[in-house]
C-alpha positions, 0 to 999 in steps of 0.5 A, a space after each residue: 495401259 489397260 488398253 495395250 494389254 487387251 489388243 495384245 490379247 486379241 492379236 494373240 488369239 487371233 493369230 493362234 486361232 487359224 492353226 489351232 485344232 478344237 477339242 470338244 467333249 462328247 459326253 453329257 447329261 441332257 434329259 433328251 440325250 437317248 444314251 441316258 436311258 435304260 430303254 431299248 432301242 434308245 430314245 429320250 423319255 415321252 408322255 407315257 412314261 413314269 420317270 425315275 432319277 436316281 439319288 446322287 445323280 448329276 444335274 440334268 439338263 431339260 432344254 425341250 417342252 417335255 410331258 412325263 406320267 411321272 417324275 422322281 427326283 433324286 434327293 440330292 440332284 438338281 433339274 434345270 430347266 432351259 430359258 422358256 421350256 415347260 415340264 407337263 404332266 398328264 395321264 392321257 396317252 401320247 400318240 408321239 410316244 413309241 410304247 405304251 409307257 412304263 417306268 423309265 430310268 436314267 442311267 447317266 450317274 457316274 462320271 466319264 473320264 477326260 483320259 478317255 479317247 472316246 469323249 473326245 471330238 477333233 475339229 478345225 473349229 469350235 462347232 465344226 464337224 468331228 473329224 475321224 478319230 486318230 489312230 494314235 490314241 494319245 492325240 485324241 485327248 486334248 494335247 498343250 496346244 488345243 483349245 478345250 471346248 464344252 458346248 453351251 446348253 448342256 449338262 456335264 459330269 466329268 472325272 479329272 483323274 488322280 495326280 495327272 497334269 493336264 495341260 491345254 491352251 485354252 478351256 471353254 465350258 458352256 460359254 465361260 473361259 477359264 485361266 489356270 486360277 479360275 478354273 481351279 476355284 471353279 472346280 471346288 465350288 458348289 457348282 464346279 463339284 457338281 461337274 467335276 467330281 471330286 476324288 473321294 479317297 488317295 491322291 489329290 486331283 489332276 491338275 489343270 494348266 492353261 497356257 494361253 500359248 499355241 504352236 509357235 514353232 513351224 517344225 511343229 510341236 509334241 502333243 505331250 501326251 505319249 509317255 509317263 502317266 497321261 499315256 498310262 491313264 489313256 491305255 488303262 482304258 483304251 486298251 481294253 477295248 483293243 481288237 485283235 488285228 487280222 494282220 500277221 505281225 501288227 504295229 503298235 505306233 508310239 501314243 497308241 494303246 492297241 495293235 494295228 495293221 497299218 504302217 509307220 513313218 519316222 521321219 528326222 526334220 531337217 533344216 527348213 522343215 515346215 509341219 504345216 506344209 509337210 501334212 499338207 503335200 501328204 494330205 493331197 498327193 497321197 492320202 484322198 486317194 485312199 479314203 479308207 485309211 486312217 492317217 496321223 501325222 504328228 510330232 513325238 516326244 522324241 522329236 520326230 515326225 510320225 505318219 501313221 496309216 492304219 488299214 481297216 481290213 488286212 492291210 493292203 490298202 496301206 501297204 500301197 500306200 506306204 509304198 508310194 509314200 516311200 518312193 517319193 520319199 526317196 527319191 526326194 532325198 536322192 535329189 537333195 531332200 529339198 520337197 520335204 526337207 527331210 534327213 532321213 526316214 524309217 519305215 515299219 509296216 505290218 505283214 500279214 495276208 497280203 505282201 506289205 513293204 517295210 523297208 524295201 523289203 518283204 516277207 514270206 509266210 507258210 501254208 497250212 500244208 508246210 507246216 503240217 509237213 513239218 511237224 510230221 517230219 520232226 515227228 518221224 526224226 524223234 521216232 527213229 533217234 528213238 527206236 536206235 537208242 533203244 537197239 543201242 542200250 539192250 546191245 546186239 541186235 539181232 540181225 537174222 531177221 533181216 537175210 537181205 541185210 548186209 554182211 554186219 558180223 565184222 561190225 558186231 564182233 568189234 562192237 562186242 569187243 568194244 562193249 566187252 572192254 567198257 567199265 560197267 556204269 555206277 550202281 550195276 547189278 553185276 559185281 565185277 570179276 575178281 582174279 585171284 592172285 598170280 605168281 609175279 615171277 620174282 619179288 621186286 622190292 621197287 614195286 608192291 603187286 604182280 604188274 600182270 594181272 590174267 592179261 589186263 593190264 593194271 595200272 602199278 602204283 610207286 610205293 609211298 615216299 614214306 615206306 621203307 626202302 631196299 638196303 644196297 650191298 655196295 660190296 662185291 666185285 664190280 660194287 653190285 648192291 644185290 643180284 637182279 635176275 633180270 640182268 644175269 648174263 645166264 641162262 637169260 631174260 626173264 628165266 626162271 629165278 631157280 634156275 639162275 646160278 648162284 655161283 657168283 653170290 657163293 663166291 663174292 666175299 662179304 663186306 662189312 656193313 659200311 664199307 666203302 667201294 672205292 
């Protein structure tokens, strides 16, 4: 039993480990590590220096014949010495040391972060060369799929985080393997605190999964490191360290903390979409012709196939590399998608200095003389509407300082008569006219004032439903309730109330107060 549970182990990491991708850590704490050390330029301690390290630094690892002036040791720190390496001290000069001695510390003492890109190193295999860094900052932290590496004879001292889950396919440190279980005993040992610094305060630990399972799907598998709080804890860092793009309008791929001039392709997998394959034909056709742009290609969260191209100057180089990528892309998916096996693609590319494709399309930016027009012009638009507001509130111009204008006396004496008739704004300082009262002529009782006023016409406002209202005489010869002048068959319209004749109400016989007409 034992025997089938160790094969199937093998073939496992055997079958996982051609595809697999390393990550290594770069960071350590060595004693001939130059990085360690306040010294410019920098180099690793030597026979005429005095050496100090710290209180509550991390173990310092010494795998070199070394010969020190002086040594101090931290109280609570520990030096390990390698297997046959010898520590000498010695008040003789050294010809093999630079300078002349002095005190040397090591500066080494606070953890580095497993969220930052910068310790990291991609490579195809366990001790095989650093690839270039990607673009995409999330994949350059160790993904679900990678196999986690920290190399033997050396000393590390390394932060998880706070309440990140981490997750990798195997983890390797200085020769041991661990599982989810042993490493997770390990970190809160005497020996695995002293690598893995403990939080101090607020949320517990990151925790730490190992799958022991690679990629088993040929579409390709998500890194899982762009979104939620891995892609936060990466950008706390990263960005702060993001350079401002030469280019006009930058990219920002999806896993990535900064800005960029470059291009992105988002690609939909089709049927029969092989991942390998697909970064293999755009490894060879396109990207060795432009060594100088950085490339990514990798699976989403979202699921798609994101090609990355990132330009370390102004963008050209990328743009005709996008260029040829698309076209071929195209014309792939016009005869039937069958070299890529792709559905479909989108493109977005930074413009800036130079002509960039994004979509087909392209863009078109202004001189510094164009815009210095511009803001001219509007400035002359702003004066003008200006300066006719101002004629147009203090009234009239005055026109006899122009002979050469045209005639405008028509227009001014229409604009004045318009002006004349305009009710005076709210709050004015001259009152209004009034106009005393007028004679109307005659009293109508259907009416309360005089409906002229010195030629303006008023408005006549009805009396109130509730005032009193005329008393009609019924009697008289046609049934008449009162004479109207205005109707009088003499001496006519609109006469002179004394001069209409009376004959006609001195001869009409009075009825009594509730007659009838009829």
């Amino acid at each position: 039993m034992n025997f089938v549970i160790y094969t199937g182990l093998l073939l496992v990491f055997c079958c996982g480990g051609g595809d697999a991708i390393y990550k290594r850590w770069l960071k350590n704490t060595n004693f001939e590590n130059p990085l360690n050390w306040n010294v410019q330029p920098p180099r690793a301690p030597c026979g005429n220096d005095r050496v100090l390290i710290p209180d509550d630094s991390p173990v310092v690892y010494m795998q070199m014949n070394t010969s020190l002036q002086e040594l101090t040791l931290p109280k609570n720190g520990e030096i390990v010495l390698g297997n046959n390496v010898q520590l000498a001290f010695t008040q003789d000069a050294s010809d093999d040391c630079p300078s002349a001695g002095g005190d040397v510390e090591f500066t080494a003492v606070n953890p580095s972060s497993w969220s930052n890109p910068d310790n990291w190193c991609t490579s195809s295999a366990e001790l095989s060369d650093c690839q270039p860094s990607s673009p995409v900052d999330t994949e350059n932290v160790p993904c679900v799929n990678d196999d986690v590496v920290f190399l033997r004879h050396r000393s590390y001292y390394v932060t998880l985080g706070r309440g990140i889950p981490l997750t990798m396919k195997t983890l390797k440190i200085t020769g041991t393997s661990f599982t989810t279980t042993s490493f997770a005993q390990y970190v809160n040992s005497t020996a695995g605190r002293k690598v893995f610094k403990p939080p101090s305060s607020g949320p517990v630990r990151s925790s730490v999964t190992i799958t022991r399972q690679g990629c088993n799907d040929m579409r390709g598998c998500a890194c899982g490191n762009d979104g939620g709080q891995m892609q936060t804890a990466i950008c706390a860092i990263k960005s702060k360290r993001c350079e401002r793009s030469p280019c006009q309008s930058p990219v920002t791929p999806v896993g990535a903390c900064c800005d960029m001039c470059g291009a992105v392709f988002n690609c939909t997998r089709g049927r029969g979409f092989n991942f390998n394959s697909f970064k293999t034909k755009l490894q060879n056709n396109f990207f060795n012709l432009y060594p100088n742009v950085t490339t990514a290609v990798s699976v989403t969260g979202a699921g798609f196939v994101q090609v990355v191209l990132k330009d370390s100057n102004d963008g050209s180089d990328t743009a005709r590399l996008a260029a040829l990528i698309k076209a071929d892309m195209d014309k792939d998916l016009q005869n039937g998608g069958h070299k890529y096996a792709l559905d479909a693609y989108s493109l977005t590319a930074a413009t800036g200095g130079t002509s960039a494709h994004k979509g087909g399309g392209g863009s078109t930016t202004l001189s510094g003389g164009s815009i210095a027009g511009i803001i001219i012009g509007l400035i002359l638009l702003f004066v003008v509407i200006a300066v006719v507001a101002l004629i147009y509130r203090r009234g009239r111009p005055d026109l006899s300082r122009f002979p050469n204008w045209p005639d405008w006396s028509q227009f001014t004496r229409n604009f004045t008569r318009f002006s004349a008739r305009r009710e005076p704004p709210s709050g004015s300082a001259t009152p209004p006219r009034t106009l005393g009262p007028l004679d109307p002529g005659f009293n109508n009782p259907l009416y309360d004032s005089a409906p002229f006023d010195d030629a303006n016409a008023r408005e006549m406002e009805l009396r109130s439903p509730m005032e009193e209202q005329p008393t009609f005489d019924m009697s008289g010869k046609d049934g008449g309730g009162f004479n109207n002048p205005l109707y009088a068959a003499t001496p006519g319209f609109f006469s002179d109330p004394s001069e209409v004749s009376t004959t006609v109400a001195e001869t009409a016989e009075p009825k009594p107060p509730g007659s009838s007409n009829v």
